[in-house]
C-alpha positions in Angstrom: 14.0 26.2 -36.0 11.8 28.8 -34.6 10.6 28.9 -30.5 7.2 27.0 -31.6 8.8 24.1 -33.2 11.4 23.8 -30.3 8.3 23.4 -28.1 6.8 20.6 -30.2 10.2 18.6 -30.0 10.8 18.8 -26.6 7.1 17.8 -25.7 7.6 15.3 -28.4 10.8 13.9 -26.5 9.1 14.5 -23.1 6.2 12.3 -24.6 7.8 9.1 -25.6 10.6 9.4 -23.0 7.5 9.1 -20.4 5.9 6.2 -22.7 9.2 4.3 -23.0 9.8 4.6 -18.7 5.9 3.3 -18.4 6.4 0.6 -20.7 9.4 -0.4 -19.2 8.0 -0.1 -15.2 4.9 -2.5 -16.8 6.5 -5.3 -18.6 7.0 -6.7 -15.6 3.2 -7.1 -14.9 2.8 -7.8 -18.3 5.7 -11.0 -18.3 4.0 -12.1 -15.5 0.4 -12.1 -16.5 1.7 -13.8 -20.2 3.6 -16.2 -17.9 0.2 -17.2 -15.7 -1.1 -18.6 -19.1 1.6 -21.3 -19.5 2.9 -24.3 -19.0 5.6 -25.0 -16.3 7.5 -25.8 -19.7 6.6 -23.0 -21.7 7.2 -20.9 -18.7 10.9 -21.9 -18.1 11.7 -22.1 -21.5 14.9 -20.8 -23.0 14.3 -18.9 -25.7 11.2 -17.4 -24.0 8.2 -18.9 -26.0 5.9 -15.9 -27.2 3.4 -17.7 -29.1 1.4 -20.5 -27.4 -1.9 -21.9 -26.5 -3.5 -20.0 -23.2 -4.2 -22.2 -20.5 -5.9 -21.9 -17.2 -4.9 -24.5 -15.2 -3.1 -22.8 -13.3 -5.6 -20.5 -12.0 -7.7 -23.9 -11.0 -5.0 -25.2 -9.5 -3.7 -22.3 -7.2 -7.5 -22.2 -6.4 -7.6 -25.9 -5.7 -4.6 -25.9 -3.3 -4.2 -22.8 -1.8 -8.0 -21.5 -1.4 -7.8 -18.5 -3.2 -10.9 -16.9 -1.6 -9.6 -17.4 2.2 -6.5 -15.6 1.7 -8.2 -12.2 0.0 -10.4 -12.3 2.4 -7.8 -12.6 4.8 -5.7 -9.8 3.1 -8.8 -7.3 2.6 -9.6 -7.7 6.2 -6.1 -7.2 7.8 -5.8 -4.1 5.0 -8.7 -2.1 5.3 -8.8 -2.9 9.5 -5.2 -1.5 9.7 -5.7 1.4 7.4 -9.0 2.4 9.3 -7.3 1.7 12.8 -3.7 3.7 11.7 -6.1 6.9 10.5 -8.1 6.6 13.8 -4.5 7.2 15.6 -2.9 8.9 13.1 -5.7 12.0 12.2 -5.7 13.6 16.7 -1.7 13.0 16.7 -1.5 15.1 13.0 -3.9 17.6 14.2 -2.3 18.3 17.1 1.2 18.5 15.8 0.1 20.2 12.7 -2.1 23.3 15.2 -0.7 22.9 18.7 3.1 22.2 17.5 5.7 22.3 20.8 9.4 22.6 21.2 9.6 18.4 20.2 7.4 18.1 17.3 9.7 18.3 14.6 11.9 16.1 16.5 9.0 13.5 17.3 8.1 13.7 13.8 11.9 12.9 12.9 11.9 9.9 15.4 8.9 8.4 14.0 10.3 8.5 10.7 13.3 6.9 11.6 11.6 3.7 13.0 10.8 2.9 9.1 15.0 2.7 9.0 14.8 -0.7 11.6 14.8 -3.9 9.6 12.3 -6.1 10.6 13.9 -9.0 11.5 15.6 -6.9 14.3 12.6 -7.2 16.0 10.8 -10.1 15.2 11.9 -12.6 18.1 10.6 -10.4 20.8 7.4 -9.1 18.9 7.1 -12.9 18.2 7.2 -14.0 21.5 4.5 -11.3 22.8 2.1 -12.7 19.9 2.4 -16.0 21.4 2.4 -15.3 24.6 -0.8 -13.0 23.6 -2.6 -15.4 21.1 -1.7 -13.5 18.3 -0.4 -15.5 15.9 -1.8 -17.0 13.0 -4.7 -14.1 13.9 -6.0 -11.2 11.7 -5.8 -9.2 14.5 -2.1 -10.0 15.2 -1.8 -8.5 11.6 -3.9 -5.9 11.4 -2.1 -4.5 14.9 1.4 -5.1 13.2 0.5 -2.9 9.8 -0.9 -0.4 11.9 2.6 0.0 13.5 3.8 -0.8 10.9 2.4 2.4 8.5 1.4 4.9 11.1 5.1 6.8 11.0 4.2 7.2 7.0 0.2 7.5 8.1 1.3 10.6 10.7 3.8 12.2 8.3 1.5 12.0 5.0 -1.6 13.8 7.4 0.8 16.4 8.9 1.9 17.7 5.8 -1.4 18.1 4.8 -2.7 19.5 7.8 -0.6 22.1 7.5 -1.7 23.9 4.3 -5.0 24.4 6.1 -5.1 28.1 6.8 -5.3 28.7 10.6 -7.5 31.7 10.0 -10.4 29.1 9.3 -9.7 27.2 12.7 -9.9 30.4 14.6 -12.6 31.9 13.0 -14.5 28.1 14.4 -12.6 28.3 17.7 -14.7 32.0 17.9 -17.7 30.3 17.5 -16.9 28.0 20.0 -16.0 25.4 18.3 -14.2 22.1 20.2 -11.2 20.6 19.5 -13.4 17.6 17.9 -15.6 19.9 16.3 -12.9 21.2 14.5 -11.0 18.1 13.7 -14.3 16.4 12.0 -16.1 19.7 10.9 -13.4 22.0 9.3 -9.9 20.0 9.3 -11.1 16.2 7.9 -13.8 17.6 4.9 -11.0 20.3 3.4 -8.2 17.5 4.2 -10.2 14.6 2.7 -8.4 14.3 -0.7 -5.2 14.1 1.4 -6.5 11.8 4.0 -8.1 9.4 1.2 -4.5 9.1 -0.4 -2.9 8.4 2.2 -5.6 6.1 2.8 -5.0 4.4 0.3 -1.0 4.3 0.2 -1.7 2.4 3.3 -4.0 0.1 2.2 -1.7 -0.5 -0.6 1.5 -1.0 2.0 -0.4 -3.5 3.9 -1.8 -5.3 0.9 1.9 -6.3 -0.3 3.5 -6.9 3.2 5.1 -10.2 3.0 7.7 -10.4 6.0 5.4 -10.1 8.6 2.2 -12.0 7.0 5.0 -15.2 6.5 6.2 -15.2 10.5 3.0 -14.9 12.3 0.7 -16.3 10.4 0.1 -20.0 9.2 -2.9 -22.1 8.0 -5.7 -19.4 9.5 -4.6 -15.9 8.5 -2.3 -16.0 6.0 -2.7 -13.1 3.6 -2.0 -13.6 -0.4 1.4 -12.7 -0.2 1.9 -15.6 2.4 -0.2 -18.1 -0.7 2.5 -16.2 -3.0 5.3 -17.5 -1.0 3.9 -21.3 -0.7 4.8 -21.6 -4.6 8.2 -22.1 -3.6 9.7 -25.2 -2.7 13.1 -27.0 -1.8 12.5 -28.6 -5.6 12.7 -25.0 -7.1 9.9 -22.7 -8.2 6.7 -23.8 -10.4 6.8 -20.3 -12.3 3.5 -20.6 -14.2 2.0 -21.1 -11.0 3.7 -18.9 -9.1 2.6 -16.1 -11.8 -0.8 -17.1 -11.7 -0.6 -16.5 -8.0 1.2 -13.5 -8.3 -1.9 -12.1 -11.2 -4.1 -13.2 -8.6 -2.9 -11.3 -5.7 -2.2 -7.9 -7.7 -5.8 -8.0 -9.6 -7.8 -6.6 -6.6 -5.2 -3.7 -5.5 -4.8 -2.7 -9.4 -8.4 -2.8 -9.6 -9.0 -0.7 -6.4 -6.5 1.7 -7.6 -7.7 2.4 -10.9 -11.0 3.1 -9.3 -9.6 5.5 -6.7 -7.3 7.0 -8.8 -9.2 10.5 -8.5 -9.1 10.5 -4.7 -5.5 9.4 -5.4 -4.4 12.4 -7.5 -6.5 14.6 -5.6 -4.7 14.4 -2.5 -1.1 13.6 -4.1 -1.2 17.4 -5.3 -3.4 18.4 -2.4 -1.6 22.1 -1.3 0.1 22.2 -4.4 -1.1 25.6 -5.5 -2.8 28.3 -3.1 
């Protein structure tokens, strides 16, 4: 077997190995989507049934007692107004770090990483007890303050790393020109950054979107996001897995869709720096 046919094999193997791992990371999605079509019976049934008879009843009913349209609502509000509020925040503290870097950055960059290591329910009671003292809870601006905290350490580090594959020799040839430290942050810094900002832009959006812990302890009837209607679907009495998958398609349907029609800006910034 000559070098040329070795090639063909190993893209070959490298081919199906990667449609075999994508297949396998979507059946889930697929199961669950199959599932949302069923009947509580046909959903819990052993063998799985493959064949049957569609149905959307479920869809009406999660609509009927769960008011579909409040929660997304709910969810692209506190996801898009934590995303925009984290990159507010996020874009100065990256800048400065990334340009004007002291004898702590690296170390300050460490520590805010390592608050992603806290579980949650470590501090819930106190964070808790300041939304209710506050009038936080059961607020979307209880939760769009928590996601922001909640994704800026990721927001920060994502923004610094691009920032830094700017070459300084742009900045200072603005800074000669006499250029502020705004002028170059929204002039120079944000347009040749913007893949990687709208990425990580979107990671966040994506992070908030799914956040379940924090949308089930402070919020109730008002705010509750769609993984909150999610959770409602299970009971004492068990779960009703048709309609907990029809939830669950309901609930991923607006992300996927978002994604897929990002999924330029997406790539763009993932491999933002990745040659020079």
């Amino acid at each position: 077997m000559n070098l040329k046919q070795k090639n063909k094999v190993r893209t070959w193997i490298v081919g199906v190995s990667a449609w075999g791992i994508a297949l396998l990371l979507f059946f889930p999605i697929l199961w669950m989507f199959l599932t949302s079509f069923k009947t509580e019976l046909q959903a819990i049934s052993t063998p799985p049934t493959l064949v049957f008879e569609p149905t959307l009843e479920n869809f009406s009913l999660v609509q009927e007692r769960s008011d579909y349209l409040k929660h997304a609502i709910n969810s692209i509000v506190t996801s898009f107004g934590a995303t925009i509020l984290a990159l507010l925040i996020a874009i100065p503290g990256a800048y400065a770090m990334a340009f004007y870097p002291g004898k702590r950055t690296k170390d300050l960059l460490l520590w805010m990483l390592s608050t992603k290591m806290l579980p949650a329910v470590g501090v819930l009671v106190p964070i808790y007890i300041l939304y209710r003292d506050y009038g936080l809870l059961d607020t979307r601006l209880g939760l769009i303050i928590i996601f922001t905290m909640m994704n800026l350490p990721i927001v920060v580090w994502m923004l610094f790393s691009y920032f830094k594959d700017i070459p300084r020799e742009i900045l200072e040839a603005c800074r000669m020109d006499g250029a502020s430290p705004m002028g170059e942050v929204v002039k120079i810094v944000m347009p040749l950054a913007w893949g990687g900002i709208a990425s990580t832009g979107l990671l966040s959006i994506v992070l908030c979107w799914n956040e379940a812990f924090w949308s089930l302890n402070l919020t109730a009837a008002d705010a509750g996001t769609l993984t909150a209607m999610i959770a409602s679907y299970s009971s004492p009495e068990g779960l009703f897995w048709a309609k907990l998958s029809a939830a669950s398609t309901l609930a991923c349907a607006p992300i996927v869709a978002f994604g897929w029609l990002c999924q330029k800006q997406l790539v763009q910034g993932l491999t933002f720096g990745a040659v020079k």
